[in-house]
C-alpha positions in Angstrom: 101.2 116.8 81.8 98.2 114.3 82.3 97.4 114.5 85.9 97.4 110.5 86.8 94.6 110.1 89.8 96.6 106.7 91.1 99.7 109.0 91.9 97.6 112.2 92.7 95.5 110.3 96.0 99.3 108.0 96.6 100.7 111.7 97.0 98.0 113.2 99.4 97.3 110.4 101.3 101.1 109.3 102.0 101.6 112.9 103.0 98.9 113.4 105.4 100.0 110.1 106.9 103.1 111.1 107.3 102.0 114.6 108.6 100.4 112.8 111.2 103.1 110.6 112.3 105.1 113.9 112.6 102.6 115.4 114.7 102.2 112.4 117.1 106.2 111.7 117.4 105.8 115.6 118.6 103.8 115.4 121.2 105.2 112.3 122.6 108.6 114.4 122.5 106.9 117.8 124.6 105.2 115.9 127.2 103.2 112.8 128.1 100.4 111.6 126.3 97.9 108.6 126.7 98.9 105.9 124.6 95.7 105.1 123.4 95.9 107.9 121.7 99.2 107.7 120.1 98.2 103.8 118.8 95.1 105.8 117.5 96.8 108.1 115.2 100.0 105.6 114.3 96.7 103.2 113.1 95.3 105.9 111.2 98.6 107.4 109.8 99.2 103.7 108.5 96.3 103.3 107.1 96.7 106.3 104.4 99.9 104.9 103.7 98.4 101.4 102.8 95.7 103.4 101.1 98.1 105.4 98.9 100.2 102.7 98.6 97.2 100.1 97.1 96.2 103.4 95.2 99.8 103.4 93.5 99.6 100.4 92.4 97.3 101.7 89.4 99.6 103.8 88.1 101.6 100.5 87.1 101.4 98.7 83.5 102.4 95.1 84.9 101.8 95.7 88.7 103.9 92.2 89.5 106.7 93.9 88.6 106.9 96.5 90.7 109.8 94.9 92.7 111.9 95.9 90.3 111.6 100.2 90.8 113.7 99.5 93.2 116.5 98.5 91.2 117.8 101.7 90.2 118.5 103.3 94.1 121.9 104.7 93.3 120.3 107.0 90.5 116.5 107.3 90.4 114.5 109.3 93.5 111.4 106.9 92.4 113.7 103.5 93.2 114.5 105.6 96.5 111.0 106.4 97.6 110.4 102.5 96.6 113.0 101.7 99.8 112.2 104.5 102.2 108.0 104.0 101.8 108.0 100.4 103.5 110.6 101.1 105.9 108.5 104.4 107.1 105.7 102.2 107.3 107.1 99.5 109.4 108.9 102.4 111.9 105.1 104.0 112.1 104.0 100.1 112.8 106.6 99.6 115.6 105.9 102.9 116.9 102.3 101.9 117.7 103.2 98.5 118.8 105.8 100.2 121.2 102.9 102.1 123.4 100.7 99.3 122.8 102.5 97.3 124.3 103.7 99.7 127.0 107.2 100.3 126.0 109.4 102.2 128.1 109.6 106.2 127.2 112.8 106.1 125.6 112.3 103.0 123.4 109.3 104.8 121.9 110.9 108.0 121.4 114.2 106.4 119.9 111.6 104.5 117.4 109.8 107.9 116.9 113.1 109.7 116.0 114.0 106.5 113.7 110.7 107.0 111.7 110.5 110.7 111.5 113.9 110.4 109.9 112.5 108.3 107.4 109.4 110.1 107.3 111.4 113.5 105.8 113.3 111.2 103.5 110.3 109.9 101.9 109.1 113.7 101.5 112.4 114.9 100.2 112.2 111.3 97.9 108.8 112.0 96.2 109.5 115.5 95.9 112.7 115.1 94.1 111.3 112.6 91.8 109.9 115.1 90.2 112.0 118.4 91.2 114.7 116.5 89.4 113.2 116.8 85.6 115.1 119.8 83.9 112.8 119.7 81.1 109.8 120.4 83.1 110.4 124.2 84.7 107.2 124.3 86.5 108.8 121.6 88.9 112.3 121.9 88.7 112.6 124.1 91.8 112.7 123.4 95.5 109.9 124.4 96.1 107.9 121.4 94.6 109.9 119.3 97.6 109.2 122.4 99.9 105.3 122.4 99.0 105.0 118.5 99.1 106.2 118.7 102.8 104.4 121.6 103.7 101.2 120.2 102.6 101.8 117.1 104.2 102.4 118.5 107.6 99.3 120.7 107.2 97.2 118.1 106.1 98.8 115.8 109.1 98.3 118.1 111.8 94.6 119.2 110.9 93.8 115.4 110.8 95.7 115.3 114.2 93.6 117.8 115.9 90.7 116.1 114.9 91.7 113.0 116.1 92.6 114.6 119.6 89.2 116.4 119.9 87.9 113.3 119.5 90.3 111.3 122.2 92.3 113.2 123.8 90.9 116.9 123.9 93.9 118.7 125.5 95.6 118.3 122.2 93.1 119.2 120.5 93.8 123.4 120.2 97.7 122.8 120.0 97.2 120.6 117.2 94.9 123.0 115.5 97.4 126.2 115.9 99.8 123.5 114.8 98.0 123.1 111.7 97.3 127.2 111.4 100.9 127.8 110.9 101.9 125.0 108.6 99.1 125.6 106.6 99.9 129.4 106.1 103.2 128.2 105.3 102.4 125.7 102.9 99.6 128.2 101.1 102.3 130.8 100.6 105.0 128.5 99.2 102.6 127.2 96.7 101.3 131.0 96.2 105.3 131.6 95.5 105.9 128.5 93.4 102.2 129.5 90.9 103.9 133.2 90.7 107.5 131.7 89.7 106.0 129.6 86.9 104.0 132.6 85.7 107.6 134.1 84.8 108.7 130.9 82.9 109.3 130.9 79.4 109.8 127.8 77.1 113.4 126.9 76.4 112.7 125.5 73.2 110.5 126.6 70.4 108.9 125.4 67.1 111.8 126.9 65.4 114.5 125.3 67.6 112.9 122.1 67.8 113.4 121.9 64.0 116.1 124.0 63.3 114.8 126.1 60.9 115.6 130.1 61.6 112.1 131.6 60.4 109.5 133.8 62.3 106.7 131.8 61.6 106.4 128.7 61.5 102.8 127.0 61.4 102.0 122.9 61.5 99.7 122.0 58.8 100.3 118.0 59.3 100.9 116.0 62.6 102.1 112.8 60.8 99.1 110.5 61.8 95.2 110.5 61.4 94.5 109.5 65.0 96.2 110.0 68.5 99.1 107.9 70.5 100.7 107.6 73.9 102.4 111.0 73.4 99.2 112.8 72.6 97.4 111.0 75.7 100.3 111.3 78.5 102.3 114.5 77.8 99.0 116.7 77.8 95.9 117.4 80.3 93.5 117.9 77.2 91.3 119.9 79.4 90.2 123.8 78.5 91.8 126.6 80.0 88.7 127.2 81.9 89.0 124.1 83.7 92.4 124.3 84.4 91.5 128.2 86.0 88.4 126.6 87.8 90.6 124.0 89.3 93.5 126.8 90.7 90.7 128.9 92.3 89.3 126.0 94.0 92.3 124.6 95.6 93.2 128.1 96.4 90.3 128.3 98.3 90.0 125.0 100.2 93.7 124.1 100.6 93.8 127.0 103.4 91.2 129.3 103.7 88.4 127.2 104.3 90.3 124.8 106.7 91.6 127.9 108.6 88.4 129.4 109.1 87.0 125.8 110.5 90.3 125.4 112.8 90.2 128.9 114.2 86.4 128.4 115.0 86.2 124.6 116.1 89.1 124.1 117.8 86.8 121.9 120.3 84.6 120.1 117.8 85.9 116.8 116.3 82.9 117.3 114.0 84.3 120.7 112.7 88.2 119.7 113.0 86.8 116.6 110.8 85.3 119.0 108.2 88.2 121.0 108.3 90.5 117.9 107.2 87.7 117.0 104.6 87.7 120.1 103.4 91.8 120.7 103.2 92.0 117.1 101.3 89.6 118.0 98.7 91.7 120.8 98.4 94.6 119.5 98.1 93.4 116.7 95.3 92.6 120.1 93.5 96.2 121.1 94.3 98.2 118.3 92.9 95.9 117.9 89.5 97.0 121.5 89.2 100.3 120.3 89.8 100.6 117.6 87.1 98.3 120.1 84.6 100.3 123.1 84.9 103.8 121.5 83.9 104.2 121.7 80.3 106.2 118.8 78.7 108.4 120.4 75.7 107.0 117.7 73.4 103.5 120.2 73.6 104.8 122.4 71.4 104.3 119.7 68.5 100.9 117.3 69.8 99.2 119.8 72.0 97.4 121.6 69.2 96.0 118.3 68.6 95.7 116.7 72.2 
């Protein structure tokens, strides 16, 4: 598939924001923490939604229309994530408001709950969205939904940490361990999920597709001098060696690099920073992987001339 850059930084930023809000409804939960703090990170973890959500919005052919995704709840996980994403945002709103404002402990807590309930829907949503393709292997598997939440809370709880060594520095180690173990768990999903899709082999073949029982079959003629939508959209049209480069280097910063900077800087908002930097850049590497490695059945006809 054509990795789309609107939907790759909506993906990574929404998830890190919601990783973050996770992380801050679970500290509020294990003990008491300054408020300051908590309207800190529930500002920050809205931004990156409104960020991914503006970014989105360029995925769209006719962007005023965009009301109408969420026609199609009862069927479609993209119609769902179109409901759950504003009310997640408005629960992470009212959940800064509440210590802003000096809500009692329980209020807060009950709004926390409210929005972390949303906050896993809206993982499980864009996961599913697409998990749910049975004609794309690569992603029809849990683990996609497993990966997109596990990278979300890593990316969440390293952005945490640095945010507490900044403000609140007590946090700061907690948050970073935090961030160790999801990380490591997230790496070796994905690590399960690229060693699964080695082991796939195409359902369909030139000789199905056509119906013709022969043991070679070559394309001499693609029906049109120039390309189209399917020859743009259904195919990365990058080299192997590009699509190789890109695996090693999300394979690198995605985890190792951030680990190293978390285990050594647990005290530096400097070095927690460069840890998140350095775990996003990773992950932007991750999901164009994502989208480039899935190999739409229609391939077997336009990629040769993609």
């Amino acid at each position: 598939m054509k990795p789309a850059w609107s939907v790759i930084f909506f993906t990574t930023l929404a998830g890190a924001g919601q990783g973050l809000f996770l992380a801050l409804v679970a500290a509020e939960a294990l003990g008491e923490v300054p408020a300051g703090f908590l309207v800190s990170g529930a500002l920050l973890a809205l931004g990156l939604l409104a960020v991914g959500l503006a970014a989105s919005f360029f995925h769209l052919g006719h962007p005023e229309r965009a009301w109408r995704s969420a026609a199609m709840w009862r069927t479609s996980w993209l119609s769902r994530e179109v409901i759950v994403l504003p009310a997640f945002m408005a629960a992470v709103a009212a959940f800064g408001l509440s210590h802003f404002f000096s809500f009692e402990r329980n209020h807060s807590l009950w709004i926390g709950s409210a929005g972390a309930v949303l906050c896993i829907a809206l993982f499980v949503c864009t996961g599913m969205i697409y998990a749910c393709l049975p004609f794309l292997q690569e992603w029809r598997t849990p683990l996609t939904v497993v990966n997109f939440i596990a990278f979300g809370c890593a990316s969440g709880a390293t952005a945490a940490a640095a945010l507490a060594a900044w403000q609140h520095p007590p946090l700061a180690r907690p948050y970073a361990a935090a961030a160790l173990a999801l990380g490591a768990l997230a790496y070796l999903t994905r690590l399960a999920a690229l060693a699964r899709n080695r082991q796939l082999r195409p359902k369909s073949t030139l000789s199905t597709a056509i119906g013709v029982k022969h043991p070679k079959i070559v394309q001499i003629a693609h029906g049109a001098a120039g390309g189209s939508f399917n020859t743009r959209e259904f195919f990365h049209g990058r080299p192997r060696e590009v699509v190789r480069a890109v695996r090693w280097t999300f394979l690198a910063l995605v985890f190792p690099v951030p680990a190293a900077l978390l285990g050594g800087g647990a005290d530096s908002a400097a070095v927690l920073g460069a840890a998140f930097a350095a775990q996003y850049a990773g992950l932007l590497a991750e999901r164009w992987y994502f989208f480039a490695e899935a190999k739409h059945p229609q391939n077997l006809y336009y990629q040769a001339i993609a």
